[in-house]
C-alpha positions as CSV (number, residue, x, y, z in Angstrom):
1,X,5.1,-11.3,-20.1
2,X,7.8,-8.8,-20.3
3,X,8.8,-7.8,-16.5
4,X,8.1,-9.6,-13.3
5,X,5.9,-6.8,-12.7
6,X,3.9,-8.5,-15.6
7,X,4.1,-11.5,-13.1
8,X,2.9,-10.3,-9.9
9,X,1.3,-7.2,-10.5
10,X,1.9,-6.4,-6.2
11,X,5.4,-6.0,-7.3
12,X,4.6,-2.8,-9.3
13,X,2.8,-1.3,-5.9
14,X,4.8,1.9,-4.3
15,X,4.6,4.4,-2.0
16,X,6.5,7.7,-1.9
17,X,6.1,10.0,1.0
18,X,9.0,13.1,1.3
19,X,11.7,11.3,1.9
20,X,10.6,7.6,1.6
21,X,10.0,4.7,-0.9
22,X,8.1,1.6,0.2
23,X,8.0,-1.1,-2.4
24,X,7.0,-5.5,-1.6
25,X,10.0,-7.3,-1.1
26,X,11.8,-8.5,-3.9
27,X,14.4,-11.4,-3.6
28,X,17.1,-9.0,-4.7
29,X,15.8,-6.7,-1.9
30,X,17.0,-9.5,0.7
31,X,20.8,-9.1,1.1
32,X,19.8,-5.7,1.7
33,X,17.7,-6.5,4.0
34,X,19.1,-8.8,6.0
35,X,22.4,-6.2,6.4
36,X,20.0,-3.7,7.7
37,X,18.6,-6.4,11.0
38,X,21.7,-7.8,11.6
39,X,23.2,-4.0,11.9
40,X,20.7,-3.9,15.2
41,X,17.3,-3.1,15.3
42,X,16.3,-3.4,19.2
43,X,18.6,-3.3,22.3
44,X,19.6,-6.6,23.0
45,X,18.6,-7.2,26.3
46,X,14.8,-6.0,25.4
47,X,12.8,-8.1,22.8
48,X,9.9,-5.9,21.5
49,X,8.0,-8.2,19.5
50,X,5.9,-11.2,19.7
51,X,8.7,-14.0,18.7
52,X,12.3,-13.8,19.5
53,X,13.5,-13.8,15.7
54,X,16.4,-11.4,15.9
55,X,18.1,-13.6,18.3
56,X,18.5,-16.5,15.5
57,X,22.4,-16.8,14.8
58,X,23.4,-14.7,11.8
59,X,23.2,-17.5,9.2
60,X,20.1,-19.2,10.7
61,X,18.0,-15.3,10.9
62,X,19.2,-14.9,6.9
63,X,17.5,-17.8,6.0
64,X,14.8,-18.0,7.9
65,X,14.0,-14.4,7.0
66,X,14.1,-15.5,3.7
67,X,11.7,-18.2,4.3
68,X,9.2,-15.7,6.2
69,X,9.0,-13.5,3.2
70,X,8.8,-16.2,0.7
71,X,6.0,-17.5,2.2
72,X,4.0,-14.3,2.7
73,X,3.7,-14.4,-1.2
74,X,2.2,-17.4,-1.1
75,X,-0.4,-16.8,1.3
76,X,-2.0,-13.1,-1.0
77,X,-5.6,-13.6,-1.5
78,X,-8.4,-11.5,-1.8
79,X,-9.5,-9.9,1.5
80,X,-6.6,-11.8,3.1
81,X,-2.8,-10.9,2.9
82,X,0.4,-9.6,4.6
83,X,2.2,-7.0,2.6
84,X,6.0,-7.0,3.6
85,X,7.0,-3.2,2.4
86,X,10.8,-2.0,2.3
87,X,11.8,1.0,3.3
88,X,14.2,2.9,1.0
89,X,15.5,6.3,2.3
90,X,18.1,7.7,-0.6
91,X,18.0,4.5,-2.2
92,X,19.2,2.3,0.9
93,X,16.9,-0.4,2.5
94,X,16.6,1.4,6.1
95,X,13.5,-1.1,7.7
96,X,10.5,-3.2,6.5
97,X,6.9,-1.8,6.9
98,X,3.9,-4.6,6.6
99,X,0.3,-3.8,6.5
100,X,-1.7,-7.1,6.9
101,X,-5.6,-7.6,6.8
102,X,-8.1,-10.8,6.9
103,X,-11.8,-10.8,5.9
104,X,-11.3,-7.2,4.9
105,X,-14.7,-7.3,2.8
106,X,-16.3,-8.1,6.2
107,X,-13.9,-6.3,8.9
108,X,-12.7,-2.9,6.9
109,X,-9.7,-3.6,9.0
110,X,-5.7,-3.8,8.8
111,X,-3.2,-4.1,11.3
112,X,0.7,-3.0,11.1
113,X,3.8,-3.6,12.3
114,X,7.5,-2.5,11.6
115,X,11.1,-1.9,12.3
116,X,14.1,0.3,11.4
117,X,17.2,-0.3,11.6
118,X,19.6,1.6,14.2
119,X,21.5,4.1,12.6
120,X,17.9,5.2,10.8
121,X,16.2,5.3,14.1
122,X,15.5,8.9,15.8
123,X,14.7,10.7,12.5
124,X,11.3,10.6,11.7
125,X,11.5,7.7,9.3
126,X,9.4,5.3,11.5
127,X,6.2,7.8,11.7
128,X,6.7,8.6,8.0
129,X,6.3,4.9,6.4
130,X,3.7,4.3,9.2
131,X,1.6,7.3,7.6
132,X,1.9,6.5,4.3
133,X,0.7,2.7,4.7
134,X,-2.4,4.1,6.4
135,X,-2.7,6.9,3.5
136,X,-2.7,3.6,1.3
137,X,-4.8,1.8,3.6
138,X,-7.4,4.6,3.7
139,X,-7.6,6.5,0.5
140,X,-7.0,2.6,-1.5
141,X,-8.3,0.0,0.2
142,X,-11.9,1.0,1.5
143,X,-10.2,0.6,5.3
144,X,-12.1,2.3,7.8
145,X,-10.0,0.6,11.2
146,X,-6.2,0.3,11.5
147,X,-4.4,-1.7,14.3
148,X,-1.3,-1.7,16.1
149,X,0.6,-2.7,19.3
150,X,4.0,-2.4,20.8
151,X,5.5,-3.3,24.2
152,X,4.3,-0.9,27.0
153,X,8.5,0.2,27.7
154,X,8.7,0.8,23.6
155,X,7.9,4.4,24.3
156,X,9.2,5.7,20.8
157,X,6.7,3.1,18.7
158,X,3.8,4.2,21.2
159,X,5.0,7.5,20.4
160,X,4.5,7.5,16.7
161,X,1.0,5.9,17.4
162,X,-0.3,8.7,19.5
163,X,1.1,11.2,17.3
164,X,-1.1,9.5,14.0
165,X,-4.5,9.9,16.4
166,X,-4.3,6.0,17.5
167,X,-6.2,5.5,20.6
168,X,-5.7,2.6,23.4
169,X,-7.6,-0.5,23.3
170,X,-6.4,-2.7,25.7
171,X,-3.6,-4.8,26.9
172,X,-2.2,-8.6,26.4
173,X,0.6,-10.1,27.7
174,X,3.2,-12.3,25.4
175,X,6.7,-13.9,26.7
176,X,9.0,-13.8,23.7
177,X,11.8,-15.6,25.4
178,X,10.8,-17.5,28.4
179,X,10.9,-16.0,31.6
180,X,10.6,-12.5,30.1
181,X,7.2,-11.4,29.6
182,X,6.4,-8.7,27.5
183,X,2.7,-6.1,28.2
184,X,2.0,-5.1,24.9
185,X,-0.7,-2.0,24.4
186,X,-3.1,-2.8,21.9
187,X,-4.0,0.3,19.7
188,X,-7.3,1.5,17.6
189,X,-7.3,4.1,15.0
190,X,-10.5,4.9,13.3
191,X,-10.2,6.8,10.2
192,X,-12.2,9.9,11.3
193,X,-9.2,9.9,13.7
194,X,-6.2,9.7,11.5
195,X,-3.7,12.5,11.8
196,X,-3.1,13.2,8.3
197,X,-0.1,14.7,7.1
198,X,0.5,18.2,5.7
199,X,1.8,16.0,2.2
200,X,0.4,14.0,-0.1
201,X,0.7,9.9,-0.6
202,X,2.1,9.1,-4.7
203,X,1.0,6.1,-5.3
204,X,2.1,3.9,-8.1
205,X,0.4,0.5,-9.0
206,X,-2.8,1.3,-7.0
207,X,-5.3,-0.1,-9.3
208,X,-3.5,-3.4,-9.6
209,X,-3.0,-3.9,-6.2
210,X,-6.6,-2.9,-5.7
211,X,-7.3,-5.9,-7.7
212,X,-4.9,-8.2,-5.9
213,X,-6.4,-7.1,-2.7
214,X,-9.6,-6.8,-2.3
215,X,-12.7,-9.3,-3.0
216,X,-14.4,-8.2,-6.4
């Protein structure tokens, strides 16, 4: 064994779009990471996703962020895994990008979810790594369905949705922090549907994630 690569082949996996690199977490990818949330990544007084994380105090969010993506290694089987993607723009951890899946054998389906931090928001950057996990997704992983939901008031994630050709597929209601309910619009995109870009996906490590991935 030479590299940690060698270790856990997943590690070699990236993604380059124009102006993005999407790589799985590594540990020294945290610090990084952590900056980047605690910088802001949501108004305060709106929470858009399903559990109230960011509003941990500094030290307890650093390590129980640390704890969430630790674990997600642990949990990579065939057919059943979250992939916790960074988002490097010029080199600089600017978000995190997952693409999860379970039974995909049986389901051909994934579902995402993601976030950017403030000062990268209003450029672009969230539909970019959004297209090139589905690229992945699509052209690497046999996936025929890819899901998706965000708050019904989070009109710049719905936005990016409707722009890649997702369609709406119902609604469900979650409460974050008590008291404050949040409608979140569940969202369908079937492959035939996808909104492909007008670039191509380079993909590095495809054949050894395919192996981590997906039943043989």
């Amino acid at each position: 064994m030479e590299t940690l690569d060698d270790v856990w082949p997943l590690f070699a996996l990236r993604l380059r779009s124009p102006r993005l690199e999407l790589r799985l977490m590594r540990d020294d990818d945290l610090p990084a990471a952590i900056e980047a949330v605690l910088a802001g990544i949501h108004p305060p007084e709106r929470m858009p996703f399903d559990a109230p994380w960011t509003d941990a105090e500094p030290e307890q969010l650093t390590r129980d962020f640390a704890k969430y993506h630790w674990h997600l290694r642990t949990t990579v089987q065939p057919g059943t895994w979250t992939l916790d993607f960074v988002v490097l723009h010029e080199g600089r951890v600017i978000g995190m990008q997952d693409l999860r899946a379970e039974n995909l054998a049986r389901t051909k389906t994934v579902s995402s979810g993601s976030w950017l931090t403030r000062s990268a928001q209003g450029q672009g950057f969230g539909k970019e790594m959004r297209t090139a996990i589905l690229l992945f997704a699509f052209e690497h992983l046999d996936v025929e369905v890819a899901e998706s939901s965000a708050a019904t008031w989070n009109e710049a994630s719905l936005g990016v949705s409707r722009r890649l050709g997702y369609r709406e597929d119902g609604q469900t209601v979650v409460e974050p922090r008590p008291g404050e309910p949040n409608t979140m619009q569940k969202l369908r995109l079937d492959r035939e549907h996808f909104a492909r870009p007008d670039w191509a996906l380079e993909v590095h490590g495809a054949a050894a994630a395919r192996a981590e991935l997906l039943k043989p």
